[in-house]
N, C-alpha and C positions, 0 to 999 in steps of 0.2 A: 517454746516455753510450755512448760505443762502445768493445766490448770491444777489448783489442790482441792476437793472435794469434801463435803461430809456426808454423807445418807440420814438421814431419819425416816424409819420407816418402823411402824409395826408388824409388819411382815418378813420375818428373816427372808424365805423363799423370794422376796419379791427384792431384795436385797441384791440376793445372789444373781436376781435377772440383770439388774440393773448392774450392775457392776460388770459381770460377763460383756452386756452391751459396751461398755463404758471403756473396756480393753481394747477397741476398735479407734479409741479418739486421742488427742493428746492431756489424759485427765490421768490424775492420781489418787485415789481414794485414800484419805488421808486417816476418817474415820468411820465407824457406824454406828449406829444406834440403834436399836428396838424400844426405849424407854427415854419417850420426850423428857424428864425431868431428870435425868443422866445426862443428856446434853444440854439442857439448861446449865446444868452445877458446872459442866467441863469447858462450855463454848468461849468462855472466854481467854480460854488454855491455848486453843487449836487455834493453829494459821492456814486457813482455808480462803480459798477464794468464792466457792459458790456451796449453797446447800442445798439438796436434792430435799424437797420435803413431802412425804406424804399429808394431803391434806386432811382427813379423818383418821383418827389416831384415838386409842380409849382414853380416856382419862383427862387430855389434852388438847384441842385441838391446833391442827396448824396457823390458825390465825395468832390463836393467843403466842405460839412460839415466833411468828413473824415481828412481830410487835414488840419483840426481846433481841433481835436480831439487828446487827449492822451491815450483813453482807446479801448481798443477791440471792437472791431465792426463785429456786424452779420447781412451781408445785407440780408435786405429783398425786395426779385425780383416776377413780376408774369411771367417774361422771362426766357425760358427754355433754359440758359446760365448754361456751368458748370463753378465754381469759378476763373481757369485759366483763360477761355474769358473775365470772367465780369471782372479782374484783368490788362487783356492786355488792355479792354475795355476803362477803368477807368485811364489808364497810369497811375495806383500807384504801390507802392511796399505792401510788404503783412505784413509789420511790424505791422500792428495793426487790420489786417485782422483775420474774424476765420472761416469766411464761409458765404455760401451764404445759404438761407433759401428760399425754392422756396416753391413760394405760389400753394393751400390751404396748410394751414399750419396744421402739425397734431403734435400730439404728438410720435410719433417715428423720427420725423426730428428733433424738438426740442430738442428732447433725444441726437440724435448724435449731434447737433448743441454744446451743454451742453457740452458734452465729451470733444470736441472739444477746448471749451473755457477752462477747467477745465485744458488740456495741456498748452495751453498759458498764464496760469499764474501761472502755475506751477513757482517755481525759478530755473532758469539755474544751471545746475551742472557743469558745463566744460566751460572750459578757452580754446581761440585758441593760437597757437603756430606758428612763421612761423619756419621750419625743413626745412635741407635738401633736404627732400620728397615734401615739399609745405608745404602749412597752414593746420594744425592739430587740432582738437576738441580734449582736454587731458580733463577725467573726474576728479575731482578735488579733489574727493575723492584718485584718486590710484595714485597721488604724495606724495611722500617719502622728495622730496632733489630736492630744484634746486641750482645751485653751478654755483657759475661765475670765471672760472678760467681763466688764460691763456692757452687755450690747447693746440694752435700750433704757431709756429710764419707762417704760410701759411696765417691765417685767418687775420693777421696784418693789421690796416686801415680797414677792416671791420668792426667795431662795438665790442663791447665785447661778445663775443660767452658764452652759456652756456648750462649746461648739465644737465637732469629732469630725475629723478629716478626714475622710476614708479613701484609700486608695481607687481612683479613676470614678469616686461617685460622687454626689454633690454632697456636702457639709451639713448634718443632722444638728438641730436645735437640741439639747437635751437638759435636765434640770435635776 
């Protein structure tokens, strides 16, 4: 399967690297950019899967375009920031974050870049639970049985308590 791409980049030249690199992998360049508010007006047009984003851009920056954005995003920096910084940087969260791609760009970063994206769009397997313990990741595969009983009159006026059967583990209290 081959991923669909868009570039934004104010750099044609840095475009052209990127792409060139990009012929090496199973990816489609779908579109490009040089003028972030070009692809504001069109992003909701294009069926891509991931955006190449340069992070400093004139007029625009990458953050304000992440913010606009429903799909995965691989910033592209020439600042030798590891993706924590450029995250605290950026005061976003990492929901649509896949990493930072530090310029020149080669084909062994894009490879892990890839991986990377390949995880996040992976489909979630596990459902959280809040437990006794705290909030639980349960894989959602190794549920059996969830059962809403009355289990004690202690738990009364709390909520309806329930109990999750999980394949070959002991039965989590959950609420």
């Amino acid at each position: 399967m081959k991923l669909k791409a868009v570039i934004l980049d104010d750099s044609e030249n840095d475009i052209r690297l990127l792409e060139l690199e990009l012929k090496s992998f199973p990816v489609n360049v779908e579109k490009r950019f040089t003028d972030p508010f070009k692809f504001i007006e069109e992003e909701s047009k294009i069926k891509y899967d991931v955006l190449f984003l340069d992070m400093n851009m004139p007029g625009l920056m990458g953050s304000e375009i992440v913010s606009k954005v429903k799909k995965p995003v691989i910033l592209i920096t020439g600042e030798s920031k590891n993706y924590a910084e450029v995250l605290n940087d950026l005061k976003l969260d990492n929901k649509h974050f896949v990493c930072t791609l530090n310029k020149p760009i080669n084909g062994n970063r894009i490879s892990k870049a890839l991986e990377l994206l390949k995880d996040k769009l992976r489909p979630q397997n596990h459902i959280h639970f809040n437990t006794t313990d705290g909030r639980k990741p349960i894989v959602i595969s190794d549920i059996e049985l969830i059962s809403s009983q009355d289990l004690d009159k202690e738990n009364e006026g709390q909520g309806e308590s329930k109990i999750v059967y999980l394949k070959g583990k002991s039965p989590l209290f959950v609420n």
